[in-house]
Every structure is written in C-alpha cells, then in structure tokens.
NUTI-122832 format. One line per field, with one value per residue (C-alpha): x negated, y negated, z; residue number from 1. Coordinates in steps of 0.2 Angstrom, whole numbers, plus 2048, in hexadecimal, padded with zeros to 3 digits. Layout:
% NUTI-122832
u <- (X ...)
v <- (Y ...)
w <- (Z ...)
seq <- (NUM ...)
% end
This chain:
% NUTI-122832
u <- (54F 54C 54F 552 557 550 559 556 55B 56E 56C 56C 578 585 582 583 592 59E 593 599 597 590 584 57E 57D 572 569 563 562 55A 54A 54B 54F 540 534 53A 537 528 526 529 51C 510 515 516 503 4FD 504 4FE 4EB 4ED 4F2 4DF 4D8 4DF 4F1 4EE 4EB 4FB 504 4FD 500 513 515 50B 514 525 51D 519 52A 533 529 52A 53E 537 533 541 54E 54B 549 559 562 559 55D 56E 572 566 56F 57F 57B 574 582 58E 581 57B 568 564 56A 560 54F 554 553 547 53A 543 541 52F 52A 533 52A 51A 51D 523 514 507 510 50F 4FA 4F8 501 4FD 4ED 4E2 4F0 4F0 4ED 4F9 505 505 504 514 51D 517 50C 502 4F1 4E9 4F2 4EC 4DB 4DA 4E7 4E4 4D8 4E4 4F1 4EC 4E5 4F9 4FE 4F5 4FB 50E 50C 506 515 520 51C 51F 530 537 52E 538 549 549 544 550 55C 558 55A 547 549 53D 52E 531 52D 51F 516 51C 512 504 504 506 4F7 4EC 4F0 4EF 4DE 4D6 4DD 4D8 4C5 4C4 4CA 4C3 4B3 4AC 4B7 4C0 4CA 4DD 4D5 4D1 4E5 4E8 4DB 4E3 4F3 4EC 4E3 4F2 4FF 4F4 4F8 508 504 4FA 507 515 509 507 519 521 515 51A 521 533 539 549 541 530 52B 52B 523 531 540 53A 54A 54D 55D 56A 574 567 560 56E 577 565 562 576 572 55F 55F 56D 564 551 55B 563 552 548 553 556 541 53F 54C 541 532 53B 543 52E 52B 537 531 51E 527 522 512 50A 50E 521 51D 514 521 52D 525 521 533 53B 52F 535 547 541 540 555 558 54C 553 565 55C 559 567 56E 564 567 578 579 572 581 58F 588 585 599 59D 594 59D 5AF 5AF 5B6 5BC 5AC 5A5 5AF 5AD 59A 59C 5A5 598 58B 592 596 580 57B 585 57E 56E 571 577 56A 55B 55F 561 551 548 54F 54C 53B 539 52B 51D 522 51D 50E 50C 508 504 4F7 4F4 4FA 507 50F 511 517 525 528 52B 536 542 543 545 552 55E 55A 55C 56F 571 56E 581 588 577 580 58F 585 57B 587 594 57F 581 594 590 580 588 595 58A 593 581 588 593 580 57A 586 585 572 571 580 574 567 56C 57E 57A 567 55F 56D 570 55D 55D 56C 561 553 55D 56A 561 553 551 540 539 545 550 548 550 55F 565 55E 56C 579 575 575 586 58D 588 58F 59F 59F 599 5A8 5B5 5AD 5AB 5BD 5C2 5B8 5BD 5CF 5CD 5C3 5D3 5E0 5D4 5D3 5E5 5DC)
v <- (63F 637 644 640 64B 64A 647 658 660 656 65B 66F 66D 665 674 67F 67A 674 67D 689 698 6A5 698 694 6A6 6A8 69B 69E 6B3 6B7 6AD 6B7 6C8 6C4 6C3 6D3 6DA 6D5 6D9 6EE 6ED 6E4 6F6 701 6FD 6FF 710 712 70B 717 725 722 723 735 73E 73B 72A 726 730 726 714 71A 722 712 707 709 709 6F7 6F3 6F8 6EB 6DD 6DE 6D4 6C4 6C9 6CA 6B9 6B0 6B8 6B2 6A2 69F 6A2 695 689 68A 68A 678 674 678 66C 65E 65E 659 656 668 66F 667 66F 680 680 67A 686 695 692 691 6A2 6AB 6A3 6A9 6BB 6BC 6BA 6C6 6D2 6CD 6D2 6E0 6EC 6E7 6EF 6FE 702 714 719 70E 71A 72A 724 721 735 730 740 740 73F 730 726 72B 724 718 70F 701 6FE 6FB 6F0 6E3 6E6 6E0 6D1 6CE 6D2 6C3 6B7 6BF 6BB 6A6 6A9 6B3 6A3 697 6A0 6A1 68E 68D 699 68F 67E 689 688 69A 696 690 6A0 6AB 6A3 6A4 6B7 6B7 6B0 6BD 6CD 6C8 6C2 6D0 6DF 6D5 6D7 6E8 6EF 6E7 6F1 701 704 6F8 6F9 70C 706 70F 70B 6FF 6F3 6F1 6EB 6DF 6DA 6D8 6CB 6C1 6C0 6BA 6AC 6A5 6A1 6A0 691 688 689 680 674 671 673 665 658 649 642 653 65B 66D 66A 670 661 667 65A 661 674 676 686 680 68D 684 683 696 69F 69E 6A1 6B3 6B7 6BB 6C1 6CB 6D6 6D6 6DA 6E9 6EF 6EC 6F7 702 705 706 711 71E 71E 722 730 736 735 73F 74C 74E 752 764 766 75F 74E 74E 74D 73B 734 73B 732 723 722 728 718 70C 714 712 6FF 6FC 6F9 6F7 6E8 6DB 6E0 6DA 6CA 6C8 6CB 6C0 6B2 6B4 6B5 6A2 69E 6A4 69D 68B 68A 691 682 679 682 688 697 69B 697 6A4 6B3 6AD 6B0 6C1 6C7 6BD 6C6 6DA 6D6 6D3 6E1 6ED 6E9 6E9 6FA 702 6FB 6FE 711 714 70E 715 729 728 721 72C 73A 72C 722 733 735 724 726 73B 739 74C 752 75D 764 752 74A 759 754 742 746 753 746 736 740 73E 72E 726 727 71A 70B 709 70B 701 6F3 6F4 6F4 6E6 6D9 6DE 6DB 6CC 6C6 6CC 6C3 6B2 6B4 6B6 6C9 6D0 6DC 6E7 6E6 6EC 6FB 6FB 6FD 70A 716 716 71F 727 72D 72F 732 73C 749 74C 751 75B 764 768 76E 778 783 77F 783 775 773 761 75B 75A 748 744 74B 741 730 733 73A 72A 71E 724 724 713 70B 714 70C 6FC 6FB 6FF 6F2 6E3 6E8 6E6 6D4 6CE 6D0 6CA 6BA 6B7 6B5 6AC 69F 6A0 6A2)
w <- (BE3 BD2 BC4 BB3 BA5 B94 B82 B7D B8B B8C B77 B7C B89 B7F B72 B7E B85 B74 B66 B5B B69 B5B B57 B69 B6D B5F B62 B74 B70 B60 B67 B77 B6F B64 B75 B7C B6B B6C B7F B7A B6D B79 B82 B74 B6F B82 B80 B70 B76 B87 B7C B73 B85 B89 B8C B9D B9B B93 BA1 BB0 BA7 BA3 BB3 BBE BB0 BBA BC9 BC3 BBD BCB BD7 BC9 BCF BDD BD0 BC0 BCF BD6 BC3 BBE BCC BCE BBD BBC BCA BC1 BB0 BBA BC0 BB0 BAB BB6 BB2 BC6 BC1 BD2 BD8 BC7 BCD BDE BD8 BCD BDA BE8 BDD BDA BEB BEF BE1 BE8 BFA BF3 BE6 BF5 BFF BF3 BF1 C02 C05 BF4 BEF BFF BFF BED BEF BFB BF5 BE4 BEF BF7 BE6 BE4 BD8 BD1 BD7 BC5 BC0 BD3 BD0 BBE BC0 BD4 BCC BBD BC8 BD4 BC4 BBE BD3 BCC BBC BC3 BD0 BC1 BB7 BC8 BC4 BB0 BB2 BBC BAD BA1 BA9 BA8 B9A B93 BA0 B93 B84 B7D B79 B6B B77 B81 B71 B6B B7D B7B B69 B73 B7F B72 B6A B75 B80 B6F B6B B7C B7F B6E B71 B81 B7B B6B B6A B7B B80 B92 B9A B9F BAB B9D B98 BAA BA7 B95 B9F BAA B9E B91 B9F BA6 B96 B9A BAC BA6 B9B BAA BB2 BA6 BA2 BB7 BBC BB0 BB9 BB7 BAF BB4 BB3 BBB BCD BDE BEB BF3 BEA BF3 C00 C0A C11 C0F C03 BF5 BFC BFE BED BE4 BF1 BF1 BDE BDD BEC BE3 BD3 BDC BE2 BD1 BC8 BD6 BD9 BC5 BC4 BD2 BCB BBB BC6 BCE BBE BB8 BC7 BC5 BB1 BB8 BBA BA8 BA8 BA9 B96 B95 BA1 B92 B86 B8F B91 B7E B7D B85 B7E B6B B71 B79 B66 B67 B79 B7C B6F B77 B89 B80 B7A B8D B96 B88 B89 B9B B9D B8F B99 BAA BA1 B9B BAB BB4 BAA BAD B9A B9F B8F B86 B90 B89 B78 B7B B83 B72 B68 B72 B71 B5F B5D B68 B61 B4F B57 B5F B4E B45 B4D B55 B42 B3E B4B B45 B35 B39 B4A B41 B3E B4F B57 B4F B50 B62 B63 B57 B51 B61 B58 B6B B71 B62 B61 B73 B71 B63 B6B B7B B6F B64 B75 B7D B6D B6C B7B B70 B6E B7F B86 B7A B84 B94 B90 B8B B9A BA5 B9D BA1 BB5 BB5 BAF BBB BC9 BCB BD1 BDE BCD BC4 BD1 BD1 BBF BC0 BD0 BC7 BB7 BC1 BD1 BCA BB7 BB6 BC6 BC8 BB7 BB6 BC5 BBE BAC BB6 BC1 BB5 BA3 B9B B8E B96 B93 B86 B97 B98 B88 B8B B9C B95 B87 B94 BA1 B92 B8B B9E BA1 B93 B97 BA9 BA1 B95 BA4 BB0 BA1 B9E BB2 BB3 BA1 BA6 BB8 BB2 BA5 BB3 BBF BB3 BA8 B9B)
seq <- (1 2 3 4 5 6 7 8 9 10 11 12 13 14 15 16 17 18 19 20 21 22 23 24 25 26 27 28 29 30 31 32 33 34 35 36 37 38 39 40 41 42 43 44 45 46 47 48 49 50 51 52 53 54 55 56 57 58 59 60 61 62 63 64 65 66 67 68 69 70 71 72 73 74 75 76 77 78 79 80 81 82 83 84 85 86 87 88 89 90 91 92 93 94 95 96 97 98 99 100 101 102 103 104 105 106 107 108 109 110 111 112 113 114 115 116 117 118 119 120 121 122 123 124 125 126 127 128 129 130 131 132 133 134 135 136 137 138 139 140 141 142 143 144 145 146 147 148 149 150 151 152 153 154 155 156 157 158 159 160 161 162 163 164 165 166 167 168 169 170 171 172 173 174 175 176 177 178 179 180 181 182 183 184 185 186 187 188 189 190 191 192 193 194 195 196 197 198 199 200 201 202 203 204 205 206 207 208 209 210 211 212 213 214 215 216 217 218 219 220 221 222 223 224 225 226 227 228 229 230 231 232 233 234 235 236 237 238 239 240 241 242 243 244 245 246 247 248 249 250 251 252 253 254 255 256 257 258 259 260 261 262 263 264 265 266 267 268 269 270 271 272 273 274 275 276 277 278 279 280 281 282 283 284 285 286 287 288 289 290 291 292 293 294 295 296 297 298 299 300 301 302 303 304 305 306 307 308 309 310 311 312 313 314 315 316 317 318 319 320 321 322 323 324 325 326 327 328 329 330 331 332 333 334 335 336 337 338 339 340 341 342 343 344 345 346 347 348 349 350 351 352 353 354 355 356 357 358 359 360 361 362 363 364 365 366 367 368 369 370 371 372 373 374 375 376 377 378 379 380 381 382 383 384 385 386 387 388 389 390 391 392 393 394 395 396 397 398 399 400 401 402 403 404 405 406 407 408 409 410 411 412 413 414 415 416 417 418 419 420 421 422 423 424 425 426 427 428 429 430 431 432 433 434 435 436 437 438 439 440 441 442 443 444 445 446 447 448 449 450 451 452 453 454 455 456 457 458)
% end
C-alpha cells in the first residue's frame, strides 16, 4: 500500500504528543465542546418549534427522540471504537495500519446502515409499539420516524467522518460543519413550521436535509487520493487482526450507548403515569440541563482521542496529565453553566411553556433536581474519557448500564411506589442517578489511575 501522510498532520501529531498538555487538550476540546453546544441547541429549538405544534407534539418527538438515539448506538459505538484504534495508530506513527481502519470502519458502518434500511423502515409501527410507545405519539410520530431511520444511517457515515477528523485534531473543521448544520437545519425547520404550518413530520425532513451537508463533504474529503485518512476500497480488510481490535472496543460501547438509551425510554414510559406531559417536561428538562452536560461530552470525546494518541506512542505519563487537565475544564464548566442555567431557569421555562403556566411549573420543579448532576457528570465524563483512551470499554459499559438499571429505573419505581411527589419524581431520580454516578465514577478513575501508575512505573 502506498500511504502517505501530510505536513499538517505530522505538525498536529508532534503537538499532540510533546505540546504543552493543557494546551493540546484545549486545543482539540473547546472546538468539540462548541459543536455539542451547538448540537443541544439544534435540539433545544426542535423542542421549542414542536412545542409551537402542540403539547402532544413535543411529547412524541422527546419520547421517539430516544427511541432514535438509542439505535444511533449502533453507528456512535463503532466511531468511537473505530476511532480510538485509529488514533492509537496514529499515534505509534503505523500509517499503513491508520489507512487500514479508516477504510475497514467505513465499510462496516455501510453494511450496518443498509441493514438497519431494511429492517425498520417497512416495520416502523410495530417497531414503536414494541418500545411501548403510547398510541398517540405512533400515530403522529410513525412517518416522522422513519425520515429520522434515514437521516440516522446518513448520521452513521458522518459520526465515522468526524471521529477522524477529531482523530487528526481538525477539531475546528468539525465545528464549523456543526454551524452548518444548526442553521441550515433551524432555517428549514422554522420555514415549515411557521410559514407554511407542518406538522412534526417537517423536522424529520429538516434533519435529513441538514446532515447531507456533511454527508456530502465526507465524501468530498474520504475520496481524495494519496491521503492518509481517505477511504480505499483496497485497504477494506475483514481479517480478524484489523476487525477484531475495532469490534472488541465498539461492540462494548454499541452496548453501553443502547442500553443507557433504552433505560431512558423506559424511564419515559414509566413517567406517562402522570400524563404525556411530564415526557415533554422531561425532555425540555434534559435539553435545559444539556446546556452544561454537552460541552463536558466534548471535552470527553476530545480528550479521549488525546490520551489514546500518547498512549500509541507509549506516553503514559502524558496521558494522566491530560486526565487532570481535562476534570480541571469540566468541572469549571459544570459550575459555571448549572449556575447560569438557575438563575436563568424562570425564562428558559417559559422559553419553552409558552403561557402554559402548569407545564412551565412542571419543568421547573423537575429541572430544579436534575440540574444538580453537572458536578458529579464532570467527574463521570472525564473518568468516560480516561476508559475510552485506554480501550477499558467493558468498565464504560458498567459505568453506563449502573447509571440507568441500578441508579435510574429503581430509584423511580421506588418514588412511584411509597411517595407521592407526583411528577417532580422525574426530577428527582435524574439528580439522585447523576450524583451516584459520579460517585462510581470517582472510585473507578481512582482504581484505573492507580493501576495504570504501577503498570507503567510511573
């Protein structure tokens, strides 16, 4: 194979790996933390824009919205563990190896994409039935989610796009293909709703159209020839020694990332106990709370791609440097932001109730609790980030599955059982199950950061 590696690419890795650490950490995550900013606003305006449709409406797109999320597991799991092994290469400086994975992983997400084409879109309906979906959401929300099947397949290609290029540190390209997104996506949306009155069809259809965008400039950028990072159709290899690794880390992670989704469905589910409502108030609750949460993700897959690079490299040290570096940011960001959004948290109700007095209240009361988490989520995030770098995706996945199954879903049934706190109960176990998780997050990063210490003598 004849690969060849460009200037700027040998320029970021030598950054990466004898930079100033604090430097290359923000570097490669303020520009990511800025696009999943950016990625809960595009999702705070759909809410906003289905909450102009009806109540209803805003209640089927939170409720089919994890529905959505859960199967996108499918494409996030394979990027993230795709990409770990392709920075990890990058890493060691093995071009050849790096060309090998980028064009395996884009092969697999093609097969799984068409896969999921064939199965969900003729079986839409009954697919939502089975996720005990209400019956008022499916028959306003069936058409809408198959258009989101559609978009998730194209979202499947872009999620591997962006983990190489967060992989070669262009952090900056991925946020202003973000900003391309956001508004071409709020423009559209906002054109079908309030100019021409569409239902929540309409910001499926948005969707679609807004991630093309970026569909189309993968696509532009993988088939360049003589480029380290594009796809060959003749570097594809399924042998197990290029498979294996890439599967032995996503198939954990696919896991985590359904699992975690389909607990929030359930948990949905369960809240319909208290009327369609309290979904919606939920959803607008964790898209409020996404406000803190989201740039903290960024700064956790960012990081992630950091500490797998030095550890390519077998600059083990380097790696725990960016771990403090990293908790030092989220934890400023958690502070910061959960601040912001309380003192600010009477108009972002509105913001989103309208003159709804009864779900405004609502929001608040459930917001009030799940706000609290933005601290111990730090925690969580940046130990995420730590496992992920070190390939520990079997502990994310217990990490992930215990924030739902032991800290989430019986902590609700318990509330609805022997309490009476009625629907602010939602609020209440997202701050219970935030806290708890941070807790476990803290004992576990302290168990791997010493193990990895006397692994390596450090």
């Amino acid at each position: 194979m004849n690969v060849k590696v460009s200037k700027k690419d040998e320029k970021f890795r030598e950054f990466s790996l004898n930079g100033n650490i604090f430097h290359v950490i923000l570097y490669v995550c303020i520009p990511l933390a800025l696009y999943q900013s950016l990625t809960q606003i595009f999702k705070v305006f759909d809410t906003m824009m289905a909450a102009h449709i009806s109540a209803t409406a805003v209640s089927s797109v939170a409720y089919i919205g994890q529905i959505q999320i859960m199967l996108s597991a499918l494409g996030s799991g394979l990027a993230v563990g795709a990409g770990i092994k392709v920075s990890e290469a990058y890493g060691a400086g093995d071009w050849e190896l790096v060309s090998r994975r980028v064009s395996t992983m884009t092969a697999l997400c093609a097969v799984l994409g068409a896969g999921l084409l064939v199965i969900l879109l003729p079986s839409a309906s009954s697919f939502l039935r089975f996720m005990k979906t209400p019956e008022e959401f499916i028959s306003i929300g069936s058409t809408y989610f198959r258009i989101e099947i559609l978009a998730l397949v194209i979202t499947f290609f872009n999620n591997i796009y962006i983990s190489i290029e967060r992989a070669r540190g262009n952090s900056k390209r991925i946020l202003y293909m973000n900003m391309g997104i956001v508004s071409s996506k709020l423009a559209i949306t906002a054109v079908f709703i309030y100019v021409f009155k569409l239902g929540i069809t309409s910001i499926a259809v948005a969707t679609l159209i807004s991630q093309l965008t970026v569909f189309i400039t993968a696509v532009v950028v993988m088939t360049k020839k003589d480029n380290l990072f594009s796809f060959s159709a003749k570097a594809v290899s399924f042998k197990a020694e290029i498979v294996q690794p890439i599967l032995k880390l996503s198939i954990p992670v696919i896991i985590e990332k359904a699992a975690f989704s389909m607990g929030k469905v359930l948990v949905n589910s369960m809240c319909t106990v208290y009327g369609p409502q309290t979904v919606g108030a939920l959803g607008i609750s964790n898209n409020i709370g996404g406000i803190t949460t989201m740039p903290q993700n960024g700064f956790q897959e960012g990081g992630s791609a950091v500490i797998s690079q030095n550890r390519g490299a077998k600059k083990f040290d380097r790696t725990l440097k960016a771990f403090w570096c990293e908790l030092a940011c989220n934890l400023t960001i958690g502070v910061v932001l959960m601040s912001i959004s309380l003192l600010n948290l009477e108009f972002l109700s509105k913001f989103f109730a309208g003159n709804d007095l009864e779900f405004q209240e609502m929001i608040k009361g459930i917001y009030r609790w799940e706000a609290w988490g933005a601290i111990p989520l730090a925690v969580n995030a940046t130990v995420l980030s730590l496992m992920y770098g070190y390939g520990k995706t079997r502990i994310t996945l217990l990490m992930n599955f215990c924030r739902i199954f032991v800290f989430r879903v019986p902590v609700l049934q318990l509330l609805q059982k022997y309490t009476s706190c009625g629907s602010e109960s939602a609020g209440i176990v997202m701050g219970i199950s935030n806290l708890l998780s941070g807790l476990l997050a803290a004992v576990l990063g302290t168990w791997i950061f010493i193990k990895i210490k006397k692994e390596r003598n450090l």
